[in-house]
C-alpha positions as CSV (number, residue, x, y, z in Angstrom):
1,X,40.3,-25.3,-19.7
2,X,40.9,-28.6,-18.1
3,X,40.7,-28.0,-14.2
4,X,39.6,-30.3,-11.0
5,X,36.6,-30.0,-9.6
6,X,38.5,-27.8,-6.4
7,X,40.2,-25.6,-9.4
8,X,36.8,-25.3,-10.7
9,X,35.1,-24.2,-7.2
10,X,37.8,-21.9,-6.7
11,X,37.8,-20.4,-10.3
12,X,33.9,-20.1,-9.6
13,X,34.6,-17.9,-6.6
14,X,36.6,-15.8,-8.4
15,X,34.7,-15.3,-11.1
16,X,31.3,-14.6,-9.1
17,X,33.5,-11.9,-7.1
18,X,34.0,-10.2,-10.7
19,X,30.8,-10.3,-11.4
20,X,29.6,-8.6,-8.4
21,X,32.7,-6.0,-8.6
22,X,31.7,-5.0,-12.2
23,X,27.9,-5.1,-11.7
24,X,28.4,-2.8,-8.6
25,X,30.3,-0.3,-11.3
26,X,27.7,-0.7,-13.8
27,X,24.8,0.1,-11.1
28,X,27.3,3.0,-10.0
29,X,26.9,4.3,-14.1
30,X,23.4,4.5,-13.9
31,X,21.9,8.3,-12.5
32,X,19.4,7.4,-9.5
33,X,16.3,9.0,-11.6
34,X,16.9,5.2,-13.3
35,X,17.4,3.5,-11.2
36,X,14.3,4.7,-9.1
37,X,12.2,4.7,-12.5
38,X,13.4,0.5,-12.9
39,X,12.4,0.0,-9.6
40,X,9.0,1.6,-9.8
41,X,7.9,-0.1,-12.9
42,X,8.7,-3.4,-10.5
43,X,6.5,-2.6,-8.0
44,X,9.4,-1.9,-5.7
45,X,8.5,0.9,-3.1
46,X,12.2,3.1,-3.0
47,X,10.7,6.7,-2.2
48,X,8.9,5.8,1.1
49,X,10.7,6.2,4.0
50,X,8.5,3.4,5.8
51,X,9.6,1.0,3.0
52,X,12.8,-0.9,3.4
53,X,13.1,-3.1,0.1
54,X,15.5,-6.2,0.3
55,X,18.5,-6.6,-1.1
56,X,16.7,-9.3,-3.1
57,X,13.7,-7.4,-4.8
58,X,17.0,-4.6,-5.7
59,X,18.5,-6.6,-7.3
60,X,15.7,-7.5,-10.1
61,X,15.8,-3.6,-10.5
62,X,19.5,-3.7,-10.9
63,X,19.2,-6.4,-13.7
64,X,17.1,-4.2,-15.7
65,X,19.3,-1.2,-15.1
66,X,22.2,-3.0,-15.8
67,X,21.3,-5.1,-19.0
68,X,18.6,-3.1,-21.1
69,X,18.4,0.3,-22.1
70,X,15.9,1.9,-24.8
71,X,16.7,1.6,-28.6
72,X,19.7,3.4,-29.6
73,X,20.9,4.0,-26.3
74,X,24.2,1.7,-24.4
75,X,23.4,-0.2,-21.3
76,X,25.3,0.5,-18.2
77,X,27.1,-2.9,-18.6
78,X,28.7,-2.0,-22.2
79,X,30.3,1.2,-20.4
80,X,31.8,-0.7,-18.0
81,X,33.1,-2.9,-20.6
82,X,34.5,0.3,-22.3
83,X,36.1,1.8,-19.4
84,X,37.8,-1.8,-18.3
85,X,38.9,-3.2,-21.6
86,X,42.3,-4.0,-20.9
87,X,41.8,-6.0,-17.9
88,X,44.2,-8.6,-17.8
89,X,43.4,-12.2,-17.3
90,X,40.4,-13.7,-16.0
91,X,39.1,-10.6,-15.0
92,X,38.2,-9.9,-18.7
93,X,37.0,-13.1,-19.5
94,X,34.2,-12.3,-16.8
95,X,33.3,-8.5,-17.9
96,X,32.8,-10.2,-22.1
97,X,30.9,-12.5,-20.9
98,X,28.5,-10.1,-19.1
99,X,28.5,-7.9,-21.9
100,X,27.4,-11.0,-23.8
101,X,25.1,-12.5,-21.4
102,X,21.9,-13.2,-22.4
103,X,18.3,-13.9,-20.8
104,X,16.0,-16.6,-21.4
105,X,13.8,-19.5,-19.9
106,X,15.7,-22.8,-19.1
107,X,14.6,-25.9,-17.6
108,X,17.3,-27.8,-15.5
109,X,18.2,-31.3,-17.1
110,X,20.3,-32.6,-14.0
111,X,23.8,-32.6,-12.4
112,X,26.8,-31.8,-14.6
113,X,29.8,-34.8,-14.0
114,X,32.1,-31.9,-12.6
115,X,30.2,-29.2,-10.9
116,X,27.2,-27.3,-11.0
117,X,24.2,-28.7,-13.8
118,X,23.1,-28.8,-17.2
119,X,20.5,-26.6,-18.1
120,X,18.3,-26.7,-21.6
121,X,17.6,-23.5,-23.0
122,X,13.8,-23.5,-24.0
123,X,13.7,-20.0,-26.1
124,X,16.7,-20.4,-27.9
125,X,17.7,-23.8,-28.2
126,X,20.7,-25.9,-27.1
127,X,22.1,-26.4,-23.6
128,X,24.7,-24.6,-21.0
129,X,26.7,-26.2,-18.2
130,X,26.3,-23.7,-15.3
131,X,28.1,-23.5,-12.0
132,X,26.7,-21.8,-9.4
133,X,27.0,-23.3,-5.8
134,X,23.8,-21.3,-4.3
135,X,21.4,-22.0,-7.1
136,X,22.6,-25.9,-7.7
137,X,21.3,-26.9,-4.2
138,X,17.9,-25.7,-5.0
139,X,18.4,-26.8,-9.0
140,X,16.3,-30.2,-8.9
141,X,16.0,-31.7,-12.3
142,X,12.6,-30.6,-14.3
143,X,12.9,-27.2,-12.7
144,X,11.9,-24.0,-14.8
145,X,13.7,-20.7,-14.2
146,X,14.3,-17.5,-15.8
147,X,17.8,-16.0,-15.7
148,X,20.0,-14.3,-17.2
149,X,23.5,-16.2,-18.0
150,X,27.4,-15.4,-18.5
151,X,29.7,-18.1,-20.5
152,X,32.9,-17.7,-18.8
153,X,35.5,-20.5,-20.5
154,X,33.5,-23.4,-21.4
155,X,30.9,-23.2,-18.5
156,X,28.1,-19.9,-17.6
157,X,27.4,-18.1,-14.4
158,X,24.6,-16.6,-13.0
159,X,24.4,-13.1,-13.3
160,X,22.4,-12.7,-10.1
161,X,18.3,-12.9,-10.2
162,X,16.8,-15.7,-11.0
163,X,12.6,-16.5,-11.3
164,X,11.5,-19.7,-11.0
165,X,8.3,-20.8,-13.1
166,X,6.1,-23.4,-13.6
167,X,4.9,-26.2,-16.2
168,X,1.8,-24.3,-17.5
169,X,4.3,-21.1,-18.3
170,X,7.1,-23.3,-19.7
171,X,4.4,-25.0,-22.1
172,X,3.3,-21.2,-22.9
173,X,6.8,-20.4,-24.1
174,X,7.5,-24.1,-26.4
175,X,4.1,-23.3,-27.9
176,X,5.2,-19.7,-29.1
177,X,8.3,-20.3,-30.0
178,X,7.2,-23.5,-31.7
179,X,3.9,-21.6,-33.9
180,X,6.8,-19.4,-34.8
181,X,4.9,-15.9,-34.8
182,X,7.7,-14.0,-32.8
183,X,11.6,-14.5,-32.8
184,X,12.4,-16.0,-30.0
185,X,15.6,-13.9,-29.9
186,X,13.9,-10.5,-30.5
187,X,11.2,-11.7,-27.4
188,X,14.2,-12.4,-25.0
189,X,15.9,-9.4,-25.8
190,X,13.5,-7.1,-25.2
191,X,13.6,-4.8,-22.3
192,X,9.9,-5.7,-21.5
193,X,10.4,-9.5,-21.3
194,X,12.5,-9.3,-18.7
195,X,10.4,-6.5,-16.6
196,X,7.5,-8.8,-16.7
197,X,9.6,-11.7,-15.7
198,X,11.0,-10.1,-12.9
199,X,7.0,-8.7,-12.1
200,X,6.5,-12.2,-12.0
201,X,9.2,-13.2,-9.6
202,X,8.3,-10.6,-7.0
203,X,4.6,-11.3,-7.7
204,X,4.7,-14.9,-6.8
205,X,6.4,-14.2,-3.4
206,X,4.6,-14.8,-0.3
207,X,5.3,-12.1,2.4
């Protein structure tokens, strides 16, 4: 898809307005019980009334509500993807590549010639061009994060949380995957690598 770099801010906007609509449905498939029980394990006080979590610290709940389930079970994201199959158009294009998204850590190389940057993949291997207007003003080069990422034609999105991690953990995760004792892929598709990720983000906040 050959488009300007307006075409490609505008495509962007659309395409992070699908994401939210169908990520609002998928959080809308999951029974409250779950969604408490996610937000518990985070540390996230939901049940007293005094509390009043952000938006923000939600939404690392919502992730894990959204995206992992227990073995044998579908994640609220699939359904969605059952329910809205025969979308038309770029609509679609979004919802499979949510469905296909995948977490892992990444380590910003610098600004893509078009939009957004160029981020390395540190897990798995390779790189992916994302665009993402919020998080490329705060994307300096040599930054570590952990999120979880959409390909939509050619480039990825966001799919809304992101942690942000240092040297000493990055050199943590080149070391395993380098020694080879675990998968890489099995580590960054567990359920419990992305809890203690997300422990991590709302652990290192101040405030």
């Amino acid at each position: 898809m050959a488009l300007s770099a307006d075409e490609l801010r505008e495509f962007f906007g659309r395409c992070a307005k699908a994401r939210q609509r169908f990520q609002e449905l998928a959080v809308q498939a999951v029974p409250r019980p779950k969604l408490l029980e996610h937000a518990q394990r985070l540390g996230i006080a939901v049940e007293d009334e005094m509390a009043q979590p952000s938006d923000e610290d939600l939404a690392f709940a919502f992730d894990l509500a959204i995206y992992t389930a227990p073995p044998g079970r579908s994640r609220a994201i699939d359904r969605v993807v059952k329910q809205h199959a025969r979308l038309p158009g770029e609509a679609v294009l979004v919802l499979n590549g949510l469905s296909r998204s995948w977490l892992s850590v990444f380590q910003v190389l610098g600004p893509h010639p078009e939009a957004g940057f160029i981020l390395e993949d540190a897990m798995l291997g390779g790189e992916a061009w994302v665009v993402d207007e919020v998080l490329a003003e705060q994307a300096e080069p040599g930054t570590v994060l952990v999120t979880r990422l959409a390909r939509v034609c050619g480039f990825a999105i966001t799919c809304g949380v992101v942690a942000v991690l240092d040297e000493a953990m990055l050199a943590r995760f080149r070391r395993v995957v380098a020694d080879g004792e675990v998968d890489p892929l099995d580590l960054v598709e567990s359920p419990r690598f992305a809890q203690n990720m997300w422990l991590h983000a709302l652990g290192s906040r101040v405030g």
